[in-house]
C-alpha positions in Angstrom: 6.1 -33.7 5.0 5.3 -32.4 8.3 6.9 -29.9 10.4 6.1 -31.4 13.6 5.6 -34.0 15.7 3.5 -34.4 18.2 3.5 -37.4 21.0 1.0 -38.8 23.7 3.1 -39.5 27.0 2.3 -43.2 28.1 2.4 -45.9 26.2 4.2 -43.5 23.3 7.0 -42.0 24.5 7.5 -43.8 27.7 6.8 -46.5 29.1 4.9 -45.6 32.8 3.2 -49.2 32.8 5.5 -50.3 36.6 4.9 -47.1 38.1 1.1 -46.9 37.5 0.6 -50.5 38.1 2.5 -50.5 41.5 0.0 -46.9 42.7 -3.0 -49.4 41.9 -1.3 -52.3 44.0 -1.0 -50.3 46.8 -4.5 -48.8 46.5 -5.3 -52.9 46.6 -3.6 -53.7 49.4 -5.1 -50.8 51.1 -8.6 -52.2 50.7 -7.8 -55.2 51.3 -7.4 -56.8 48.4 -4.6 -58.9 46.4 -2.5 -57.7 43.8 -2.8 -58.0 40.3 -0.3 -58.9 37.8 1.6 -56.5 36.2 0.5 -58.1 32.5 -3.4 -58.0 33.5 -2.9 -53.8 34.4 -0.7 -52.7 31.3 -3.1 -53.0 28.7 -4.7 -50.2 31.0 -2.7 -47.9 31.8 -2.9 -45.8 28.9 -6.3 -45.2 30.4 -5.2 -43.2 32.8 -6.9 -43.3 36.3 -10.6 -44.0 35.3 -8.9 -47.6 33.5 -6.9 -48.4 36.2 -10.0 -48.1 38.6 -12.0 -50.3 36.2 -9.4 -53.1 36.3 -8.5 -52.8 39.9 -11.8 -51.9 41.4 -14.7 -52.3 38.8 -15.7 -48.7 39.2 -17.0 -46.4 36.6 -17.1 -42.5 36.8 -20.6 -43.0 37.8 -20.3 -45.2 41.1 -20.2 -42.9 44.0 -17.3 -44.0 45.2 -15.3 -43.5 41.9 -13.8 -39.6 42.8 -12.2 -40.5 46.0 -11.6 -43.5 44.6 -9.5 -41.2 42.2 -8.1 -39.1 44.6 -6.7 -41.8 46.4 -5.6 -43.6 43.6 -3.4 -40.2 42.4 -2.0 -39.2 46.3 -0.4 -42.5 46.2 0.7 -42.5 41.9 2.2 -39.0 43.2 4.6 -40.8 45.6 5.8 -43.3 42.8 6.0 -41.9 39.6 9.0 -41.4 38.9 10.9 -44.2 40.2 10.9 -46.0 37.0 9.7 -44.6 34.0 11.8 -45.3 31.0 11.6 -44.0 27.2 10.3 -46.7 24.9 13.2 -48.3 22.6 14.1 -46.5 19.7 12.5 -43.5 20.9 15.9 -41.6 22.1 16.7 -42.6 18.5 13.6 -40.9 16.9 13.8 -37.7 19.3 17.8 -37.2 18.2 16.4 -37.4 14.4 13.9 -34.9 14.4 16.1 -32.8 16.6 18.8 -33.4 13.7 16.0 -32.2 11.0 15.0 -28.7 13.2 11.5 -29.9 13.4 10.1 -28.7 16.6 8.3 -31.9 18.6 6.2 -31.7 21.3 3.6 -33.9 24.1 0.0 -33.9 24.4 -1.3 -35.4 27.1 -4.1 -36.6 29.3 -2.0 -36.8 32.0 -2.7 -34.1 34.8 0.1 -31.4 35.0 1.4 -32.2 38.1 2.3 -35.6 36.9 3.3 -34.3 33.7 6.0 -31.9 33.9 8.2 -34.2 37.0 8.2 -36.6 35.1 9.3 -35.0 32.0 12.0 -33.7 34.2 13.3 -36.9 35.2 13.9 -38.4 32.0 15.6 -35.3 30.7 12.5 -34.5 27.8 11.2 -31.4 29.4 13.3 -28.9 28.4 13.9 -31.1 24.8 10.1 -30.6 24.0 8.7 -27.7 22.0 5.6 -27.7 24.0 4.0 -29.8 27.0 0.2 -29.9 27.2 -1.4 -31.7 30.0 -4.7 -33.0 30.3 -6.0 -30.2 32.5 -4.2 -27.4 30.5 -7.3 -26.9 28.1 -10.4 -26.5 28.3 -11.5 -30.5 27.0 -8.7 -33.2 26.9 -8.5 -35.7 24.3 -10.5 -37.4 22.8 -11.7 -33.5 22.0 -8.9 -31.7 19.7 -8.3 -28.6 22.1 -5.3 -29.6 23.6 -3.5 -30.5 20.1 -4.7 -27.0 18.7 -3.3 -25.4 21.7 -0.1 -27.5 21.2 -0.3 -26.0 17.6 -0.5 -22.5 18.9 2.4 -22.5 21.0 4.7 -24.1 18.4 3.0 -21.4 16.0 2.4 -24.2 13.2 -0.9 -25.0 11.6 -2.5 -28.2 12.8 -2.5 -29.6 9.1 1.6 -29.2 9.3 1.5 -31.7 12.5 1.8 -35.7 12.9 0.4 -36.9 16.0 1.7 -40.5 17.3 -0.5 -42.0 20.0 -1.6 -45.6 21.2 -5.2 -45.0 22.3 -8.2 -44.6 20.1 -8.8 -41.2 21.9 -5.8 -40.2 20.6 -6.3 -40.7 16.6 -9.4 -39.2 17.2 -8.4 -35.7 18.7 -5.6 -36.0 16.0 -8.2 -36.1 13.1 -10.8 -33.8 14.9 -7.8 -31.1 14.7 -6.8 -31.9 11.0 -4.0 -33.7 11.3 -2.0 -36.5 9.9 -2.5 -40.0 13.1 0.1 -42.7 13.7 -1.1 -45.4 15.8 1.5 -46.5 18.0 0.9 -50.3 17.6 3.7 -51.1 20.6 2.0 -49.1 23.4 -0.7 -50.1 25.9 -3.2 -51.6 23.3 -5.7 -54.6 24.8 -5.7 -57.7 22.7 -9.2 -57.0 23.0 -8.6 -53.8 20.9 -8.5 -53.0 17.0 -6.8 -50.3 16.4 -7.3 -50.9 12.9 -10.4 -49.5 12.7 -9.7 -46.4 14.8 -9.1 -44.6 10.5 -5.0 -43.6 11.7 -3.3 -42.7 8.5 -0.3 -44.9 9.7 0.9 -47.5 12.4 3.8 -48.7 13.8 5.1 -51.4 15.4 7.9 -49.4 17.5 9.0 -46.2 17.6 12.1 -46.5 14.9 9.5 -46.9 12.3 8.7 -43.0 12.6 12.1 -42.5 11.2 10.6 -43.5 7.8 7.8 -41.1 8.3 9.8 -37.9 9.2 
């Protein structure tokens, strides 16, 4: 039995998929360009910025461009995030229940911090959570296992005690690099051209009430 749970943010918790889509729209229209559908970006937007700029702009972190690319892309996320992120269903549900239990639960992220902790805020999680790491809080973000182990130290609970539900490969693969029990989070921002199958999680879901059997 664990003694706590640990989340990714997008495409786990809640669903940010309009938000980040509409930033990326914008940054389209800026250069001219026309926007895409909302069902051809969600399957990146656990992918954070350097997935988005692939599927809006064909750009890797190697193309010149790519860091004000970034930039740009962030400045204009920062002036729509939070106008309509909601929690994935069932996942009130699961928080309430492990609340219920007195296991601590927390989020570990690869979003950046200032990102991170307004939109916690905004859907009433932030003060809820146990801990809140951010992708630029340690020194490697996923898919290295620092920010999970510094997740661990703040809730003062050995990463083996810890279950760490996620929807990107990255994710089950800091969650076994720190020693702990992975639940692939089958309804989150997964391409069909995906297998998360083969990522070696210890469990999957198909929505979030199914973590009720596993707590």
């Amino acid at each position: 039995m664990s003694k706590a749970i640990l989340f990714d943010l997008d495409g786990t918790l809640i669903d940010t998929a309009t938000d980040l889509g509409l930033a990326l729209n914008l940054q389209r229209e800026r250069h001219g360009l026309p926007r895409l559908p909302d069902a051809q970006i969600r399957p990146f937007a656990s992918h954070g910025s350097k997935g988005l700029l692939s599927i809006g702009f064909g750009l890797t972190p190697e193309d010149p461009d790519f860091e004000s690319m970034r930039t740009e892309y962030l400045d204009l996320y920062d002036q729509v995030f939070t106008q309509s992120p909601i929690l994935f269903d069932g996942v009130q549900q699961v928080l309430d229940a492990i609340e219920a239990k007195g296991l601590p639960w927390g989020i570990v992220t690869n979003k950046p911090k200032r990102f991170t902790e307004p939109l916690l805020k905004s859907i009433a999680l932030y003060t809820r959570a146990a801990c809140v790491v951010s992708g630029d809080s340690a020194a490697r973000p996923k898919p290295y296992p620092d920010s999970l182990l510094m997740a661990c130290e703040q809730m003062g609970i050995s990463a083996t005690d810890c279950l760490y539900v996620g929807d990107a490969e990255r994710d089950i693969q800091a969650g076994r690099a720190a020693g702990m029990k992975t639940v692939v989070a089958l309804y989150g921002y997964i391409d069909a051209s995906e297998t998360p199958q083969s990522w070696g999680a210890d469990m999957q879901i198909a929505n979030a009430q199914a973590l009720l059997d596993l707590i």
